[in-house]
MDTraj code that builds the backbone (N, CA, C; nanometers):
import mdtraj as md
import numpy as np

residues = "UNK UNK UNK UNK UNK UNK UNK UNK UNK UNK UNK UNK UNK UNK UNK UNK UNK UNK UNK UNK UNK UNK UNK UNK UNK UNK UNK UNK UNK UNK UNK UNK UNK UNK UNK UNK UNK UNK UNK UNK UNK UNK UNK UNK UNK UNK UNK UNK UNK UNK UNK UNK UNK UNK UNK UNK UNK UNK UNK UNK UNK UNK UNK UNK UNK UNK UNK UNK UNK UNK UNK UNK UNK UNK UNK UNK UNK UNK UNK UNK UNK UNK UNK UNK UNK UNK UNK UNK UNK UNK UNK UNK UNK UNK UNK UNK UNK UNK UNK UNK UNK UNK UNK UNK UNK UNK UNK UNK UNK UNK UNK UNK".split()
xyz = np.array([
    [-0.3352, -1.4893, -0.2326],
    [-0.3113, -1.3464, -0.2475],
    [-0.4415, -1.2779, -0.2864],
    [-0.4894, -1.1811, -0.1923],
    [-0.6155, -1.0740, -0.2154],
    [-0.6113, -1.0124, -0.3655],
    [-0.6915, -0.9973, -0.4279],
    [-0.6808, -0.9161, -0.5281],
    [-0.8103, -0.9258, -0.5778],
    [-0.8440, -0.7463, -0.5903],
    [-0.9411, -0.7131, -0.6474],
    [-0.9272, -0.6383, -0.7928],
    [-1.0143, -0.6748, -0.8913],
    [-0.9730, -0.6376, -1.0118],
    [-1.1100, -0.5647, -1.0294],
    [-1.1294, -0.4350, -1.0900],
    [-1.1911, -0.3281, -1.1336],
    [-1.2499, -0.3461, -1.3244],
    [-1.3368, -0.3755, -1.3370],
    [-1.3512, -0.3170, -1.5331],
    [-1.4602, -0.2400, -1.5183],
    [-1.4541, -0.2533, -1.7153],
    [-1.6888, -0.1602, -1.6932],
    [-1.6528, -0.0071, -1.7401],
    [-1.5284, 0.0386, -1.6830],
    [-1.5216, 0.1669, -1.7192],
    [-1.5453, 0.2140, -1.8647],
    [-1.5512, 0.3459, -1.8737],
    [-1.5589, 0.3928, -2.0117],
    [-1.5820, 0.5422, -2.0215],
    [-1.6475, 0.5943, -2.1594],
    [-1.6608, 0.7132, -2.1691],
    [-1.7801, 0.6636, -2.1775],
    [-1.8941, 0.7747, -2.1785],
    [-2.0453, 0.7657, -2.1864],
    [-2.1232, 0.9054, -2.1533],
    [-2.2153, 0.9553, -2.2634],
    [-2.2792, 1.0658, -2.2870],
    [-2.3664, 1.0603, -2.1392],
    [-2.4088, 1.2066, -2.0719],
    [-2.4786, 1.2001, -2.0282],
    [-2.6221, 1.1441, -2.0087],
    [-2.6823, 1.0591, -1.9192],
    [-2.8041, 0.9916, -1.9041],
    [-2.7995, 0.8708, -1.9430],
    [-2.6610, 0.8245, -2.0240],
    [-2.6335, 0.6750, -2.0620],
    [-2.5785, 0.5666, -1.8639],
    [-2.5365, 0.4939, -1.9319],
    [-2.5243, 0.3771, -1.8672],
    [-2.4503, 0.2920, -1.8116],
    [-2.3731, 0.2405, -1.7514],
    [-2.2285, 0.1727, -1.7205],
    [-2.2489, 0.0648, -1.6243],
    [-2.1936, -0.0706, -1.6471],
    [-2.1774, -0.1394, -1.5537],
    [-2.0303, -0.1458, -1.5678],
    [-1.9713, -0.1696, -1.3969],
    [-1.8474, -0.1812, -1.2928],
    [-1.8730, -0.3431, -1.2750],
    [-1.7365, -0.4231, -1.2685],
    [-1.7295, -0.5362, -1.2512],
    [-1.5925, -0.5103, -1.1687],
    [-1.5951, -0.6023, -1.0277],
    [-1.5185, -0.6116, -0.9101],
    [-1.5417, -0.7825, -0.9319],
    [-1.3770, -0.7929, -0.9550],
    [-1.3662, -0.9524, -0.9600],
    [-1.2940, -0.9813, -0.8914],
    [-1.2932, -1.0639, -0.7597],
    [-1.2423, -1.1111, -0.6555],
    [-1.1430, -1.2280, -0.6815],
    [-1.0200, -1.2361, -0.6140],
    [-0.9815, -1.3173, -0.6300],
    [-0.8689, -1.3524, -0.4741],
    [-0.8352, -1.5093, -0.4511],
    [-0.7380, -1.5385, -0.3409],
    [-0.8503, -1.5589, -0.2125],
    [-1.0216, -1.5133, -0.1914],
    [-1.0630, -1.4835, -0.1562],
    [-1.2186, -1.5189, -0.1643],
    [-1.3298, -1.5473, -0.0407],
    [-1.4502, -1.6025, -0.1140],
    [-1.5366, -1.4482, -0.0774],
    [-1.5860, -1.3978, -0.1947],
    [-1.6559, -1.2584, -0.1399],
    [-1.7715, -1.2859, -0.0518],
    [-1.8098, -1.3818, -0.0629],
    [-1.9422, -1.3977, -0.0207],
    [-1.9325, -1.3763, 0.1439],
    [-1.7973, -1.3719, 0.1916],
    [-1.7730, -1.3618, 0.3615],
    [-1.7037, -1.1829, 0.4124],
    [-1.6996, -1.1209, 0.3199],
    [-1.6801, -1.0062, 0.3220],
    [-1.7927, -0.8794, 0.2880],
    [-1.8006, -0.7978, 0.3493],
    [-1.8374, -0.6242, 0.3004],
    [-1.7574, -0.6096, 0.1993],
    [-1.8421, -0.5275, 0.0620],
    [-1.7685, -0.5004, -0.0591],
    [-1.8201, -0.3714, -0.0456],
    [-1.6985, -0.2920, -0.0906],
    [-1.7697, -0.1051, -0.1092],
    [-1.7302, -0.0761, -0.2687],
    [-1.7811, -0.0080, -0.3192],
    [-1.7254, 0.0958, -0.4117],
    [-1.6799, 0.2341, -0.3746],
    [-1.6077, 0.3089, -0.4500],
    [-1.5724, 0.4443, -0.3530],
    [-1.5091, 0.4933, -0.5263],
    [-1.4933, 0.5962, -0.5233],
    [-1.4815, 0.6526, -0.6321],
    [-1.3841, 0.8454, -0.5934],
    [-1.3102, 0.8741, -0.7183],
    [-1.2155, 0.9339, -0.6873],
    [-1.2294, 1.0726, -0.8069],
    [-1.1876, 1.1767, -0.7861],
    [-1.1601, 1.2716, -0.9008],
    [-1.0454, 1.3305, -0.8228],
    [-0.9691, 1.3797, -0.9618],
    [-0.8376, 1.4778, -0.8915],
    [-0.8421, 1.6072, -0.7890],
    [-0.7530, 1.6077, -0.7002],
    [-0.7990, 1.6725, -0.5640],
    [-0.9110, 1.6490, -0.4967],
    [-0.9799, 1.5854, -0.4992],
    [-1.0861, 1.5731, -0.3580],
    [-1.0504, 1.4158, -0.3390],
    [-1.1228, 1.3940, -0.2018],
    [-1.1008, 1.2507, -0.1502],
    [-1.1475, 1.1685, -0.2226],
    [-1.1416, 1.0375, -0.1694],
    [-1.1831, 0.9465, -0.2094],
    [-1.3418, 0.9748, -0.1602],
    [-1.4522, 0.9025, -0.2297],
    [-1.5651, 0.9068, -0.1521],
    [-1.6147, 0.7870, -0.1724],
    [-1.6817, 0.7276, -0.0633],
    [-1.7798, 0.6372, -0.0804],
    [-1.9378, 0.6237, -0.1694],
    [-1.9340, 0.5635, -0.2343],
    [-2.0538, 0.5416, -0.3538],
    [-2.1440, 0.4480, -0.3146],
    [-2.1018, 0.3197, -0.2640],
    [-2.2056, 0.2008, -0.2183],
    [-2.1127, 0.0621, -0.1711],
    [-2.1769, 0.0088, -0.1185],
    [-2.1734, -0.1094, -0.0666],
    [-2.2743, -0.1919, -0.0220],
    [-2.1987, -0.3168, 0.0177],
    [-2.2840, -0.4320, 0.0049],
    [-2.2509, -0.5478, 0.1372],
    [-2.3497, -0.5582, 0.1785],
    [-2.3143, -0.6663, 0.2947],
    [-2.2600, -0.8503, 0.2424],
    [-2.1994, -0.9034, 0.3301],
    [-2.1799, -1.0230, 0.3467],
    [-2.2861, -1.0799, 0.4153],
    [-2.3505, -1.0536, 0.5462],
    [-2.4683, -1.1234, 0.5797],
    [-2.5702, -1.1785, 0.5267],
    [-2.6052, -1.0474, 0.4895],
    [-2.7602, -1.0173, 0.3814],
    [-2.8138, -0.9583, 0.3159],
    [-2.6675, -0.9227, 0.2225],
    [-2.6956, -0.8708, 0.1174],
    [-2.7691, -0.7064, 0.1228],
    [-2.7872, -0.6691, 0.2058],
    [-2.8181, -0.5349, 0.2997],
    [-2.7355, -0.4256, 0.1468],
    [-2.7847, -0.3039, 0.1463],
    [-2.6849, -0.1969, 0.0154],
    [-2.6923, -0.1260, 0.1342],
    [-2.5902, -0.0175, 0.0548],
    [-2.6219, 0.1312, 0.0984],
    [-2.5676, 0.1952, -0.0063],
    [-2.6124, 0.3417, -0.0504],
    [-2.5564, 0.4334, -0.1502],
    [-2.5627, 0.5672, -0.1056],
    [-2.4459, 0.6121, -0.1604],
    [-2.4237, 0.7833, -0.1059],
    [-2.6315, 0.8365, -0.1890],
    [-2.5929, 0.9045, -0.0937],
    [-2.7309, 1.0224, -0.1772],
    [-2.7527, 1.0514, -0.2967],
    [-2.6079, 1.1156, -0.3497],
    [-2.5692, 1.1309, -0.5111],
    [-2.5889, 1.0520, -0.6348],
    [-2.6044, 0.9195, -0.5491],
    [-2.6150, 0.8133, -0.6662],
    [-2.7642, 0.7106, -0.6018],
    [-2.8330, 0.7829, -0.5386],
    [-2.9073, 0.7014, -0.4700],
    [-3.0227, 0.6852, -0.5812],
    [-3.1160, 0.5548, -0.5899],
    [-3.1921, 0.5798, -0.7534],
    [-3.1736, 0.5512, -0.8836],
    [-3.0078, 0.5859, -0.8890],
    [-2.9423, 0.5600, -1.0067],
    [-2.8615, 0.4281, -1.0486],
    [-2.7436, 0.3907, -0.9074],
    [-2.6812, 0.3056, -0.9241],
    [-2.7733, 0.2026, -0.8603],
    [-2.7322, 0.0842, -0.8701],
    [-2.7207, -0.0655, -0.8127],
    [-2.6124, -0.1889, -0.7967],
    [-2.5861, -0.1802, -0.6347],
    [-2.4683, -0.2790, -0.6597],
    [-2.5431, -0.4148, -0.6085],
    [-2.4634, -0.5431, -0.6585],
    [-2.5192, -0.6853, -0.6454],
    [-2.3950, -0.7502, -0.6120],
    [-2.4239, -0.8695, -0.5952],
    [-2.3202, -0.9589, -0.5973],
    [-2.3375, -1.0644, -0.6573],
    [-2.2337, -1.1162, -0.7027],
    [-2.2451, -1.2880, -0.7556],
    [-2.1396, -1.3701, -0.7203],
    [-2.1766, -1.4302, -0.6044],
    [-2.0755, -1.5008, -0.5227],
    [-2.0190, -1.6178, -0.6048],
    [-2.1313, -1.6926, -0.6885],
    [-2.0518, -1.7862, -0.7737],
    [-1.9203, -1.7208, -0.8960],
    [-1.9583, -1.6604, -0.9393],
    [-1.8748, -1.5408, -0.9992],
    [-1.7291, -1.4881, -0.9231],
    [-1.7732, -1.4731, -0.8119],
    [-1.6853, -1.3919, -0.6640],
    [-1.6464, -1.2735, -0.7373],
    [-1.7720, -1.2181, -0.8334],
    [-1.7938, -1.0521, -0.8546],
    [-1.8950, -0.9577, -0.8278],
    [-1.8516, -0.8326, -0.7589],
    [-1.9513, -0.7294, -0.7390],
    [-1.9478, -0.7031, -0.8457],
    [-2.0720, -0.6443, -0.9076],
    [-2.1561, -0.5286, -0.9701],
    [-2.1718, -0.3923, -0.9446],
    [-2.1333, -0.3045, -1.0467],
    [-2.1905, -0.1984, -1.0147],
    [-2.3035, -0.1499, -1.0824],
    [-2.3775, -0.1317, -1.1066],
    [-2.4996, -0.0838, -1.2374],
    [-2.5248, 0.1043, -1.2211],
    [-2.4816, 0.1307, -1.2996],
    [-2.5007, 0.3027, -1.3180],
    [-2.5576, 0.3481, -1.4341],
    [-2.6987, 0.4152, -1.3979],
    [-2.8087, 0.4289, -1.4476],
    [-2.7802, 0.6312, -1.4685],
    [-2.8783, 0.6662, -1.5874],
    [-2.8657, 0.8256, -1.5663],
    [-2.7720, 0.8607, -1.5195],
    [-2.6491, 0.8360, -1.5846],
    [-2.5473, 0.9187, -1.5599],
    [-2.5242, 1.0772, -1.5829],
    [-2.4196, 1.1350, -1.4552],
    [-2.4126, 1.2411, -1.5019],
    [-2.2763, 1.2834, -1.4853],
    [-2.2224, 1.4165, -1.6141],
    [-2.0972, 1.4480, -1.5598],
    [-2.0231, 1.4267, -1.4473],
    [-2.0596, 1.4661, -1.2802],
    [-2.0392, 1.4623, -1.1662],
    [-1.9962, 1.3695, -1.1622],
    [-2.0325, 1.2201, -1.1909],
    [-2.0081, 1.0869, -1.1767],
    [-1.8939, 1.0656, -1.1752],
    [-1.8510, 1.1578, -1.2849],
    [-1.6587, 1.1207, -1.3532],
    [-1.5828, 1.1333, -1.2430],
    [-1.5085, 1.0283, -1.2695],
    [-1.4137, 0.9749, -1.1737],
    [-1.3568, 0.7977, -1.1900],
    [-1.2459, 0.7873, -1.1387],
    [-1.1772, 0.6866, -1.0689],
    [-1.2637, 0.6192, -0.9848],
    [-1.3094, 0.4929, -1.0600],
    [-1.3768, 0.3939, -0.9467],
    [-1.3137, 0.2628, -0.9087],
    [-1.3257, 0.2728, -0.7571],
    [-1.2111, 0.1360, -0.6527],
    [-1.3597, 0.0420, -0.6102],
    [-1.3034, -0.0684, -0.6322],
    [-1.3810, -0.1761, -0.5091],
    [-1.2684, -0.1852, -0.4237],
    [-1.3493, -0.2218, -0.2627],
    [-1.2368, -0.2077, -0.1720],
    [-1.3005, -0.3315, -0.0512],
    [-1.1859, -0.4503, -0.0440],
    [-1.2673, -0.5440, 0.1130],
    [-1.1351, -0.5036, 0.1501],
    [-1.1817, -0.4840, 0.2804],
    [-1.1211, -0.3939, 0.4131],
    [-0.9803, -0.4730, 0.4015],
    [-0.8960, -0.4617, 0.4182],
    [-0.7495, -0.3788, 0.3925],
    [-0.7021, -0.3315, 0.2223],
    [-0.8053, -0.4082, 0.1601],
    [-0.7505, -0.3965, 0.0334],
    [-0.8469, -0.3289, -0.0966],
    [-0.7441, -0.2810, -0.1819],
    [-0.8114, -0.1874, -0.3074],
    [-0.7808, -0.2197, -0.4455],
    [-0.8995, -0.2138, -0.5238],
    [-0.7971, -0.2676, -0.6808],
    [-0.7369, -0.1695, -0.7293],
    [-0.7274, -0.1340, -0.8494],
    [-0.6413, -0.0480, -0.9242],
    [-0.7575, 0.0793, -0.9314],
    [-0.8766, 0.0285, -0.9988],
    [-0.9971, 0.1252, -1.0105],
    [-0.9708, 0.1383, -1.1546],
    [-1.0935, 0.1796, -1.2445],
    [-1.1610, 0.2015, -1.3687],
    [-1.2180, 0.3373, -1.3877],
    [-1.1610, 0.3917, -1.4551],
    [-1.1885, 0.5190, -1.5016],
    [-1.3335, 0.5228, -1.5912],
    [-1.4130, 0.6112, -1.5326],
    [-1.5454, 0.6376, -1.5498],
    [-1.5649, 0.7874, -1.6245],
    [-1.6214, 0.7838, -1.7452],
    [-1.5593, 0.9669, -1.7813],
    [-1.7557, 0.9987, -1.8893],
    [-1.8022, 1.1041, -1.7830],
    [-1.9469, 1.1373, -1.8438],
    [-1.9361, 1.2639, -1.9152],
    [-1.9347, 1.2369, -2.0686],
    [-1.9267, 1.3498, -2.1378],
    [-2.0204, 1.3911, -2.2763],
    [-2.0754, 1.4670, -2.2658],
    [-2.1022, 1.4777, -2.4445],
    [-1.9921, 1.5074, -2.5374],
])
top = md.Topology()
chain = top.add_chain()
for i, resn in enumerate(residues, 1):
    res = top.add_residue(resn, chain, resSeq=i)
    for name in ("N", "CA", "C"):
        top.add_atom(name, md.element.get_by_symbol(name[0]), res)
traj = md.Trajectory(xyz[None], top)
């Protein structure tokens, strides 16, 4: 059974710091695309970053480009998220997602 599990979340002052942990399970990540995508009330879901299965290849929205870093640790069979200079905007509902499936997601909240 697929299952992706989400932590890391928290509250955190602006310009502080957060790591996201995507813990895989039923499943070897190391043969999948892992995304993050992230959520606030009324607007879509959006994509934040991802990570290849080949070679390890990223990509990150613009918004977070600089700031975040995602990794993997296949022995682990967990993504990383690393979020650097945070800012209000950030806040939101964050999902890891391998293609059909989504975890619950970790609430991310940037506040003074």
């Amino acid at each position: 059974q697929v299952q992706l599990v989400e932590s890391g979340g928290g509250l955190v002052q602006p310009g502080g710091s957060l790591r996201l942990s995507c813990a895989a399970s039923g499943f070897s990540l190391d043969y999948y695309n892992i995304g993050w995508f992230r959520q606030v009330p009324g607007k879509e879901r959006e994509g934040v970053s991802c990570i290849s299965s080949s070679d390890a290849s990223t990509y990150y929205a613009d918004s977070v480009k600089g700031r975040f870093t995602i990794s993997r640790d296949n022995a682990k069979n967990t993504v990383y998220l690393q979020m650097n200079s945070l800012k209000p905007e950030d806040t939101g509902v964050y999902y890891c997602k391998r293609f059909p499936y989504w975890g619950r997601g970790t609430q991310v909240t940037v506040s003074s």
